[in-house]
C-alpha positions in Angstrom: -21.1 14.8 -12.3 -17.9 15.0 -10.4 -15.3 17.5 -9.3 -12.1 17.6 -8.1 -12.0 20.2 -5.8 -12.4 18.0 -2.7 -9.4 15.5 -2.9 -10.2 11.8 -2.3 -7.6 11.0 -0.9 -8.7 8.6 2.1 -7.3 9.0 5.6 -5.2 5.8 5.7 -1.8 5.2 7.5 0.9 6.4 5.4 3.9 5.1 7.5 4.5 1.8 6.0 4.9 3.6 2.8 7.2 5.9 4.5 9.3 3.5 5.9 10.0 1.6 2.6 10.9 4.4 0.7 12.1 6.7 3.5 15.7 5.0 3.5 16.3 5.6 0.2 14.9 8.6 -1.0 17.7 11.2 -2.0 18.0 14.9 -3.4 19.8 13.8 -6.8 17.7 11.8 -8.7 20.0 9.2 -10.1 22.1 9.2 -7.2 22.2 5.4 -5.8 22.5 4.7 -2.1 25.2 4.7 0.4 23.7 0.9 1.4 24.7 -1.1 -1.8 24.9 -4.8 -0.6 25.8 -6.1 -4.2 26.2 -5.7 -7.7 25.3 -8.1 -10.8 26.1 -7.1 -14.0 24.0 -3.7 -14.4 21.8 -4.9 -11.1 21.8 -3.1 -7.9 20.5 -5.3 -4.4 20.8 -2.7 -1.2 20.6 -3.7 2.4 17.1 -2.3 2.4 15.7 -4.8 -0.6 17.6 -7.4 0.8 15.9 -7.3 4.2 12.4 -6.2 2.6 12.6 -9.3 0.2 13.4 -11.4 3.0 11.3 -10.0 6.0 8.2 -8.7 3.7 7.4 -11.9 2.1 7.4 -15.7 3.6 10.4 -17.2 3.3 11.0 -21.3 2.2 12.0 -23.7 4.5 15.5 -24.2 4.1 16.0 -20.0 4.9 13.3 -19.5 7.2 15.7 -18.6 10.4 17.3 -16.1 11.0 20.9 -18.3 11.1 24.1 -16.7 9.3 23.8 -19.7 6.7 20.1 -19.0 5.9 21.5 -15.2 5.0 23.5 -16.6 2.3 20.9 -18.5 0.8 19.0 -15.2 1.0 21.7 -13.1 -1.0 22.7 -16.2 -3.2 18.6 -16.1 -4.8 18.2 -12.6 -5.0 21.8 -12.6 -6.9 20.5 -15.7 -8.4 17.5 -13.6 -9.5 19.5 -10.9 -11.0 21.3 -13.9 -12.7 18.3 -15.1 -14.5 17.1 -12.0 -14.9 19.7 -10.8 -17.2 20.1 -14.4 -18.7 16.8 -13.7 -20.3 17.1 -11.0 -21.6 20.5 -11.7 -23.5 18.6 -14.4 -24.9 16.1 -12.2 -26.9 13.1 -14.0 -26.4 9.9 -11.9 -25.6 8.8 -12.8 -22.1 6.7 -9.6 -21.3 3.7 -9.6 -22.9 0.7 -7.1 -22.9 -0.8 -7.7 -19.4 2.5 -8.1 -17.6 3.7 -5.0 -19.4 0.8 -2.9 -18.1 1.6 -4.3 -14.5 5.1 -3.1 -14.4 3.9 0.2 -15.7 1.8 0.4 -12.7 3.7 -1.0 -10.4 6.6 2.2 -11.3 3.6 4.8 -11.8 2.5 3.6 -8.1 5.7 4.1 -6.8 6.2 7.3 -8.0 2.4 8.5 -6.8 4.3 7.2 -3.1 7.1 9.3 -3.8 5.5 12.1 -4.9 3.5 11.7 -1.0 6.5 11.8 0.5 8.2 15.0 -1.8 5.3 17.4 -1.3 3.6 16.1 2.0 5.5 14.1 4.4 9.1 15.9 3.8 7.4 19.3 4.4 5.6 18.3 7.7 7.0 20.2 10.7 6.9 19.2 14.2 7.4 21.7 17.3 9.0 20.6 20.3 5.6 21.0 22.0 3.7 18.6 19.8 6.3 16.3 20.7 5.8 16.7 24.4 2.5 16.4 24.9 1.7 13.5 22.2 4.7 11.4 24.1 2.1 11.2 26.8 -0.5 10.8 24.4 1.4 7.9 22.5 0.7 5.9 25.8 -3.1 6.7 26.6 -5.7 4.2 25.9 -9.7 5.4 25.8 -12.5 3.6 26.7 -15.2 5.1 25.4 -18.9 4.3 24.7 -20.1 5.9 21.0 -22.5 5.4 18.4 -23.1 7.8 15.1 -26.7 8.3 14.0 -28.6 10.6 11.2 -28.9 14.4 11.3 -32.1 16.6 10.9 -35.3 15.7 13.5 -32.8 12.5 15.1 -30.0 15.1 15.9 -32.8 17.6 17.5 -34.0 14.9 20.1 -30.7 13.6 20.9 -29.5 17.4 21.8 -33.0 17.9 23.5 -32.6 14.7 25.7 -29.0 16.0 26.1 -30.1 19.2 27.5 -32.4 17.5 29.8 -29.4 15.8 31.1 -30.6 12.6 30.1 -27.4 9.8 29.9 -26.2 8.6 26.8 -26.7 5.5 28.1 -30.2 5.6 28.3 -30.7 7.7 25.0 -29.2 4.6 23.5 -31.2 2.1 24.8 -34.4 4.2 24.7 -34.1 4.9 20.7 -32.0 1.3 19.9 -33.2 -0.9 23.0 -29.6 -2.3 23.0 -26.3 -1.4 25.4 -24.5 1.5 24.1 -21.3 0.2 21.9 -18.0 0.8 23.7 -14.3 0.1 22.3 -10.9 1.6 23.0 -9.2 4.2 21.0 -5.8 5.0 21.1 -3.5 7.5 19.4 -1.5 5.7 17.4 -4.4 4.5 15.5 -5.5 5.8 12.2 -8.8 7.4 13.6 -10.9 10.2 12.2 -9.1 13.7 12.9 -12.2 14.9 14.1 -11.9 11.7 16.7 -7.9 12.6 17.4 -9.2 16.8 17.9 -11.4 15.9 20.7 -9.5 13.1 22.7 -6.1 13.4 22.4 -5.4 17.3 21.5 -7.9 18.8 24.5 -8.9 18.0 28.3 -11.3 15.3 28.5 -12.9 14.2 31.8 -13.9 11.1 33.0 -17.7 10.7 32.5 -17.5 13.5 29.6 -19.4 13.3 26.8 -18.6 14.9 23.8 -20.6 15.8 20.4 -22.1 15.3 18.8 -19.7 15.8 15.9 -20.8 15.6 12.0 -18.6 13.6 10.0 -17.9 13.4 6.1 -21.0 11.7 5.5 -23.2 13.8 7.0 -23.9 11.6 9.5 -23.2 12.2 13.2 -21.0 11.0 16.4 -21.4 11.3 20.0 -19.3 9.7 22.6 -18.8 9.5 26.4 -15.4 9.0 28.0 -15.9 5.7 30.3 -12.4 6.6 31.4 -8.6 5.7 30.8 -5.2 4.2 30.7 -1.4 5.6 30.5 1.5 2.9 29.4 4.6 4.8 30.3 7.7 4.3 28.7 10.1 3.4 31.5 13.6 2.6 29.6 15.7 4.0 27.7 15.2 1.7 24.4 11.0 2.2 25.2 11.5 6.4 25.7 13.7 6.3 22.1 11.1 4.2 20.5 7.8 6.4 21.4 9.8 9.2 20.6 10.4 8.3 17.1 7.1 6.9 16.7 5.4 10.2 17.9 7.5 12.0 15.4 6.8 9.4 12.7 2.7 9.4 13.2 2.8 13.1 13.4 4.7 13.9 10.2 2.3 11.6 8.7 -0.9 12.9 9.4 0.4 16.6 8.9 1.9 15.2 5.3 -1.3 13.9 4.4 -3.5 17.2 4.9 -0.2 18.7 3.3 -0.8 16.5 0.5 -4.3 17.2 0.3 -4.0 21.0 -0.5 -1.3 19.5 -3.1 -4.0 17.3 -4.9 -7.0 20.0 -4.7 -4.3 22.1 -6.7 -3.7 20.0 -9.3 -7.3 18.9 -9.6 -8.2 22.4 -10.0 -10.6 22.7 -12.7 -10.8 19.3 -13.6 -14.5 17.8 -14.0 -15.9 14.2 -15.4 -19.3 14.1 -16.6 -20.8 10.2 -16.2 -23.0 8.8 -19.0 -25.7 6.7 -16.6 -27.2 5.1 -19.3 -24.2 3.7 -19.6 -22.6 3.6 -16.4 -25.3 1.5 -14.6 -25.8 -1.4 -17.2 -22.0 -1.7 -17.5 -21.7 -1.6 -13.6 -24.1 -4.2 -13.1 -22.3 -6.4 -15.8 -19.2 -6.2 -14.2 -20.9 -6.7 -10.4 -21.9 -10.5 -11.5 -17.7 -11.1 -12.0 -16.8 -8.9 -9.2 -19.3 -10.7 -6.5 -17.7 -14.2 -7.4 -18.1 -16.8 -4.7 -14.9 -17.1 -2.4 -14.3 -20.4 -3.5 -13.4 -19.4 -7.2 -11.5 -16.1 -5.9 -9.1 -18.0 -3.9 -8.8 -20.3 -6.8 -8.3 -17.7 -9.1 -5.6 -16.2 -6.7 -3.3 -19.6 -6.0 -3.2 -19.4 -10.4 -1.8 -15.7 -10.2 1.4 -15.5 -11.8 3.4 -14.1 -8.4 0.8 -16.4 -5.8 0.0 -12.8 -4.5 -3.1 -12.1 -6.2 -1.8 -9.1 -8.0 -3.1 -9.6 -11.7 -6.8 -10.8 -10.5 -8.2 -7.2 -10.1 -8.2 -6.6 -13.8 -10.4 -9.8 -14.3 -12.5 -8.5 -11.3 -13.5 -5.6 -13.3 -13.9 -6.6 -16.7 -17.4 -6.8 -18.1 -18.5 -10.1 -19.1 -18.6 -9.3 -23.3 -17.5 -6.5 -25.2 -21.3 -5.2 -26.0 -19.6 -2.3 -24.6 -16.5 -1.2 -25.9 -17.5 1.7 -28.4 -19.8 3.5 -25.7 -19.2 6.7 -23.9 -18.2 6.3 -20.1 -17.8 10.0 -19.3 -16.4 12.6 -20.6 -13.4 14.2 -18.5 -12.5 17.9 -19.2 -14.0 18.0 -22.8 -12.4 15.2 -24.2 -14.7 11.7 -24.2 -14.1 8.2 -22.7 -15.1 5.1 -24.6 -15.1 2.1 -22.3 -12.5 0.5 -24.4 -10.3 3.6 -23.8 -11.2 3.0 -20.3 -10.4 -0.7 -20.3 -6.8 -0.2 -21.6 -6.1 2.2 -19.3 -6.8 0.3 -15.8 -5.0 -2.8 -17.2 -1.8 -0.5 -15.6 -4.1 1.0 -12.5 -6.9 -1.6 -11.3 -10.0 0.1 -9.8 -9.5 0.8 -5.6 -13.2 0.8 -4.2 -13.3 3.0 -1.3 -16.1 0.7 0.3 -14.3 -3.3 1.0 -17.1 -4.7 2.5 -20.4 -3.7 -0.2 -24.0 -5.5 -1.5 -24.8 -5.3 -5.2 -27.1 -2.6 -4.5 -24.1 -0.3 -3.7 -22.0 -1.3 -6.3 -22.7 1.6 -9.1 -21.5 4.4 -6.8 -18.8 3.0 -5.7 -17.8 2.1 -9.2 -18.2 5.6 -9.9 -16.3 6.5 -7.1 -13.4 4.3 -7.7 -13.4 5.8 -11.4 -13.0 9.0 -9.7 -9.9 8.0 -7.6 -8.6 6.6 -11.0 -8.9 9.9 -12.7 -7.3 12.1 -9.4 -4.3 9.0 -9.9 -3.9 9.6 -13.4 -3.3 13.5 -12.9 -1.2 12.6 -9.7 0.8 10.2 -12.2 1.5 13.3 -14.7 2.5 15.2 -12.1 5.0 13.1 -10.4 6.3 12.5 -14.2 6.8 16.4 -14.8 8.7 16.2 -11.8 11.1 13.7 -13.0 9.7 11.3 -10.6 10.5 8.1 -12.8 14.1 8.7 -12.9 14.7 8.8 -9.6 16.9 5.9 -8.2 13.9 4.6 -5.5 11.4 4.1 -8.5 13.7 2.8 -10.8 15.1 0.2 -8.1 11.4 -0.4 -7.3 10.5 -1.3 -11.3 13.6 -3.2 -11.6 12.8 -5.8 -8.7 9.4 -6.3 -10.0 11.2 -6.5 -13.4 13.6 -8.9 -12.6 11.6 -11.1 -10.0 8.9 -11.2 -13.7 11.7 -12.3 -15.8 13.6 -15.0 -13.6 10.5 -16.1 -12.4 9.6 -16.9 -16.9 13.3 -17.8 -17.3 12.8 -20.9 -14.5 10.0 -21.8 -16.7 12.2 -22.0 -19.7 14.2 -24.4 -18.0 11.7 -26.9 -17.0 7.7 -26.3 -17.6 7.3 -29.0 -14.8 8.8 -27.1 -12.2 6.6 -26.1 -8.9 7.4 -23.4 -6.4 7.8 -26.5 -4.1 10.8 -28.3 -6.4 12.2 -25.0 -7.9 15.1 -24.5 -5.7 16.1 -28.1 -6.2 15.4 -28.4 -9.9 17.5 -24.9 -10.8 20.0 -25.3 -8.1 22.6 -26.4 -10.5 21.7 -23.8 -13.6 22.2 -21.1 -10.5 25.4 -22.5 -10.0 26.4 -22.1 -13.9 25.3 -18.7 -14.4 27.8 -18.0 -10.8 30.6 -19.6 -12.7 29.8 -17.8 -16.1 29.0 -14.2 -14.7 31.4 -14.4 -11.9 33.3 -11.4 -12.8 30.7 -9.4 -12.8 29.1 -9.8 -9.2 30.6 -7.9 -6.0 29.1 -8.5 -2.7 30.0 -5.9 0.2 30.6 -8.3 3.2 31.1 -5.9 5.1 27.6 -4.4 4.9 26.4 -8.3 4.8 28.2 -9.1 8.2 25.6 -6.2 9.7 22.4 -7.5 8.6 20.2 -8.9 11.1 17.1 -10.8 9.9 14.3 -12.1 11.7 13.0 -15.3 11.8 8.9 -14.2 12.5 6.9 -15.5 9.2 5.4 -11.9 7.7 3.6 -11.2 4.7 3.3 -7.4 4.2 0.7 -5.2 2.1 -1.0 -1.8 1.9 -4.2 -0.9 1.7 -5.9 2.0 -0.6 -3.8 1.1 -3.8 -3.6 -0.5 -6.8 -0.8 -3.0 -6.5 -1.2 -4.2 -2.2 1.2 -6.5 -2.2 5.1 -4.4 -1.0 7.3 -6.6 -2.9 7.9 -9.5 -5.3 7.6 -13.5 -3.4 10.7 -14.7 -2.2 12.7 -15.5 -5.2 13.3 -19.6 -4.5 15.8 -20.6 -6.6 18.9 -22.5 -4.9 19.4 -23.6 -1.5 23.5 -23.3 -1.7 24.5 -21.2 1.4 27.9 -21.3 0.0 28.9 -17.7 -1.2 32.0 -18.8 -3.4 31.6 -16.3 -6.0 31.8 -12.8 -7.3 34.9 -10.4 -5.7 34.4 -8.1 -2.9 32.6 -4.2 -3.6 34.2 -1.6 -1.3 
């Protein structure tokens, strides 16, 4: 049995998230941005997709700088995306079948899960002008601490004993380990425990201090001595700014995620599964055989996805290996029962997230369990953020029309030629991109003002999150053309 009343929500940086929705979030829902780079037909590319589809994803070759020509050949394949994209679509032809479907479904209902985090936790996080002060200071400091975490009950009464008998940590260590004490640095910016942040970085501490022991989440326990530290200060202008708004940043976060906490244990208020074992465990240990593949057939399995990214190969992680059990009870969740084939079609949209990365086969049912669990709180999260309107608002619909569109072009190149590689594409569809210019011509408007402005870099990056369904940010690079020419289209004021 499992409740609700203690969110799940793990303690995991938030501020990437924040950062790619932060720009574009707005009080009317439908209301589009005041950073509209282009339009195509019904399509919308703003500065902020352009630079996240360029900067978020590993760019070919021929645009890999960060030249003014390799920005055209930026905005002339995402318009060229858009292009083929709608192309398809006039056609008629059914491109999106059941799977792909069910990804763009979660792709949107992840996005509005984000948004919903940054409605009702990160927006509502206040921070006083003495929070700022002193974690600008703390935004520089750099521990060096020694630390291990051990059981409670008879364990945690010798290590207070030899403690009291000012024994050193050191030497408790190496007395019940026979080992050096682990050290390592901790520093604020980091996503540490809260429990880690309280006792470093929001009190005194003294060099030579030990502190704890502290129980954590798991029951287990922590003690640590301060070895001693560093300050970085912030000596320009540009380096003072920076810290600043990082401070601000980090702090909003971590108050908007025990904001957000308070938010889920509301509206998981009541809310109970019930597991059926005797069927849990044989259908986790059917699925374990497919999930603990070698890493040989993973990667393979990967480089075969349809975006190169990996993102379809979760569902195939946690499939069973036959359908023996599709008609059985999983659990039953408020009353109403589960079958495993109800189950099935409903985390072809939300693959499972296991709390645990690293994990033997002997650990596999709970966490199973416990990734069932976070799929449940999701799917309540999900209805919420859709009685809020959520899914009309312009960030998720942009959001679920880039992965749309990058789907669609992407099926519309193979159309054109079933040969074609991500190597040869650009060079095989250069001259169909250069048709669809010519015949949509009067309905594309590029703001070159807004173009002149952008700034890319040329530093290869390939950008994820952790903790969710769907990792990967955004849609590959779409390679289409190489034409840095932008001879098309009329101007959008």
């Amino acid at each position: 049995m499992s409740d609700f009343n203690s969110p799940s929500l793990p303690l995991k940086r938030f501020l990437l998230l924040i950062l790619f929705i932060l720009g574009c979030a707005t009080d009317g829902l439908q209301k589009p941005p005041n950073d509209i780079l282009a339009k195509v037909g019904d399509r919308i590319i703003t500065s902020r997709d352009f630079l996240q589809r360029s900067e978020y994803t590993i760019r070919p070759e021929y645009c890999k700088g960060d030249l003014y020509q390799h920005k055209k050949i930026i905005l002339n394949n995402l318009i060229a995306e858009k292009l083929l994209a709608i192309e398809i679509e006039k056609s008629g032809l059914e491109t999106i079948n059941a799977s792909a479907s069910a990804f763009l479904k979660g792709r949107k209902e992840q996005s509005m899960r984000q948004l919903l985090y940054f409605k009702e936790g990160y927006s509502k996080s206040i921070i006083s002008e003495n929070e700022k002060k002193h974690y600008f200071k703390m935004a520089g400091r750099t521990y060096d601490i020694s630390h291990f975490s051990f059981p409670g009950g008879a364990f945690l009464d010798s290590i207070n004993s030899a403690l009291n008998a000012n024994i050193s940590l050191e030497n408790i260590y190496r007395f019940n380990f026979d080992d050096n004490i682990p050290t390592r640095s901790v520093k604020w910016e980091e996503p540490n425990h809260p429990i880690i942040d309280q006792a470093l970085f929001n009190q005194s501490v003294t060099k030579n201090q030990t502190i704890g022991p502290f129980q954590m989440d798991d029951g287990s326990y922590i003690i640590m001595k301060v070895n001693g530290w560093t300050d970085r200060m912030a000596m320009t202008d540009k380096a003072v700014q920076e810290r600043n708004k990082s401070v601000v940043n980090t702090l909003r976060e971590r108050k908007g995620i025990e904001i957000y906490k308070k938010f889920i244990a509301d509206a998981m208020k009541g809310r109970e599964v019930k597991f059926n074992r005797d069927v849990l465990i044989p259908y986790a240990d059917a699925i374990s055989e497919r999930y603990f593949r070698t890493r040989e057939e993973k990667e393979s399995a990967i480089s075969s996805a349809i975006f190169n990214s990996g993102e379809f190969l979760t569902l195939e992680d946690i499939r069973p290996m036959s359908d023996d059990f599709s008609n059985l009870t999983l659990f039953n969740l408020n009353g109403e029962e589960w079958k495993i084939k109800k189950f099935e079609k409903e985390i072809m949209s939300h693959p499972l997230v296991f709390r645990k990365k690293k994990m033997n086969s002997a650990e596999f049912s709970d966490q199973f369990r416990l990734a069932i669990v976070d799929f449940i709180q999701d799917k309540f999260l999900t209805s919420k953020a859709y009685g809020m309107s959520l899914d009309k608002s312009f960030e998720v619909a942009q959001s679920a029309s880039i992965w749309k569109d990058s789907f669609l072009a992407y099926q519309s190149s193979l159309l054109f030629d079933q040969k074609i590689t991500n190597e040869n594409r650009h060079i095989k569809m250069k001259s169909i991109i250069d048709k669809l210019q010519e015949k949509y011509d009067k309905s594309i408007f590029i703001n070159t003002d807004l173009f002149e402005k952008i700034k890319i870099s040329k530093v290869d990056m390939f950008v994820t999150q952790s903790n969710v369904p769907y990792p990967v940010m955004v849609p590959n690079f779409p390679s289409y053309t190489d034409d840095s020419l932008l001879d098309y289209g009329s101007k959008l004021n």
